[in-house]
C-alpha positions, -999 to +999 in steps of 0.1 A: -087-097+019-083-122-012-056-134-030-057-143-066-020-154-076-002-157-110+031-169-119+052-160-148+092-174-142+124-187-162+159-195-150+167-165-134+134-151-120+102-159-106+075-130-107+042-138-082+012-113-096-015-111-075-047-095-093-068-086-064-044-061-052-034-042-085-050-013-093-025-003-122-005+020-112+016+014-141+049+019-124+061-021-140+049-007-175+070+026-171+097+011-155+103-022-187+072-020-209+093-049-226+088-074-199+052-058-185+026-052-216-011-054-203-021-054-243-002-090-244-008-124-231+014-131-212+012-097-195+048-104-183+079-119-201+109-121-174+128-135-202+130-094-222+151-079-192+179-094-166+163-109-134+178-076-118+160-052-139+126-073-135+135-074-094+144-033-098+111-025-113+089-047-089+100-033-060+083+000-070+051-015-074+030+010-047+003-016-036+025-048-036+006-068-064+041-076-075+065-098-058+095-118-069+116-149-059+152-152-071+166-185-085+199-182-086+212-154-064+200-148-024+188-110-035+157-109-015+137-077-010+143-056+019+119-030+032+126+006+033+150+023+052+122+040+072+082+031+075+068+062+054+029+066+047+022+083+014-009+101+007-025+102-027-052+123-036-092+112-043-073+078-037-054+054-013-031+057+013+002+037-001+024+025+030+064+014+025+088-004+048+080-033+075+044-033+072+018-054+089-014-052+092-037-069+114-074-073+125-095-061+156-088-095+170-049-089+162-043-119+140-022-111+108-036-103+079-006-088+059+033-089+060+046-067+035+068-036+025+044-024+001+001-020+006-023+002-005-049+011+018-086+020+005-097+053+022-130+056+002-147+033+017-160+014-016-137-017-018-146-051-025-112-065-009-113-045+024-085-033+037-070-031+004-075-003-024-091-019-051-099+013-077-134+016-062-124+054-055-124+062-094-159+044-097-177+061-074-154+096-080-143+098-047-129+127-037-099+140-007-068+162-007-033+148-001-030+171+035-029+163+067-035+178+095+004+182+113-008+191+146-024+156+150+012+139+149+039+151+169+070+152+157+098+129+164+135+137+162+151+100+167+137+077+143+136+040+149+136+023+123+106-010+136+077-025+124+048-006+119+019-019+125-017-012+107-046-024+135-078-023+118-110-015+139-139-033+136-160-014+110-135+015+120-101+034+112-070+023+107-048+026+141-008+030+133+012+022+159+049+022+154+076+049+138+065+069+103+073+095+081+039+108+061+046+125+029+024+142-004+029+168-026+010+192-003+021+184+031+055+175+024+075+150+046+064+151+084+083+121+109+062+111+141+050+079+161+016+095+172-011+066+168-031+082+148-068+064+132-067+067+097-106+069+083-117+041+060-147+050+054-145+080+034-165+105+052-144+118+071-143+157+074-110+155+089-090+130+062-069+116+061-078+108+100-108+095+112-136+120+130-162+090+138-182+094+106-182+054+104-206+053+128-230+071+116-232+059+081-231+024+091-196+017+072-188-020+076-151-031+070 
């Protein structure tokens, strides 16, 4: 996965913007269209909004292109109070909390409380979604199948952990709570392979399709 990083700081606040893993969301523009303008260069002024309202809005970025570094206070940001694993339709999965995601060979590839995972298949920055799924139109509900994932009724609140299969699904292992418009909020710790290769006919979780269309990730 590659890293292209940009800084933009003052005083107060520095703001680490890493292009490869946007896919404009647009939650920074919503949230202070001040301080992040995509029609302006710079893109992003820390200095038109407190360091706390720049910090505030970052931490709703869904695919962790946006970080920040405090100068002058120890505010540092904290994952969320539970793993969850949201599903978004004809695109990625978007994953929240202590996240980690490794390789087949179990070396780290990612420590973050925000990702977005590409499902389609298409990216050119495996694992992550890189808007590939709009290119191609891509298509897949927001459901999931509940029966796959028991239910848990004592949530831990750990790491989870995203193992990623050679040229195959994506294995959770740890505590999560998957969530969508359509299937609601559903809590489990069921390992569960989450398809990357778009072809699944059982989405969001793999059904072996990556084998037979060759998919390499």
């Amino acid at each position: 996965m590659e890293k292209k990083i940009h800084s933009y700081e003052n005083d107060e606040i520095k703001v680490k913007y890493d292009v490869k893993r946007c896919i404009h969301a647009a939650e920074c523009v919503k949230g202070l269209p001040n301080v992040f303008d995509p029609k302006k260069k710079p893109w992003i002024e820390p200095d038109n909004a407190s360091a706390k309202e720049v910090a505030d809005v970052i931490e709703k970025c869904p695919t962790g292109a946006l970080h920040y570094e405090m100068k002058r206070t120890d505010r540092t940001e904290k994952p969320s109070s539970k793993n969850r694993v949201k599903l978004n339709a004809d695109g990625p999965v978007y994953f929240f909390g202590d996240i980690e995601v490794q390789d087949h060979e179990g070396n780290s590839v990612l420590k973050d409380t925000r990702f977005a995972l590409c499902r389609c298949g298409a990216s050119s920055n495996k694992p992550a979604c890189d808007n590939s799924h709009k290119e191609i139109d891509w298509k897949a509900d927001a459901n999931a199948n509940k029966e796959k994932m028991p239910p848990i009724e004592d949530e831990k609140h750990d790491k989870l952990l995203i193992k990623l299969m050679k040229n195959g699904p994506a294995i959770l292992e740890g505590n999560y709570t998957m969530e969508s418009s359509e299937l609601g909020e559903h809590t489990s710790d069921k390992g569960v392979a989450l398809c990357r290769c778009g072809g699944s006919s059982t989405k969001p979780f793999c059904d072996g399709t990556h084998k037979e269309i060759g998919f390499e990730g």
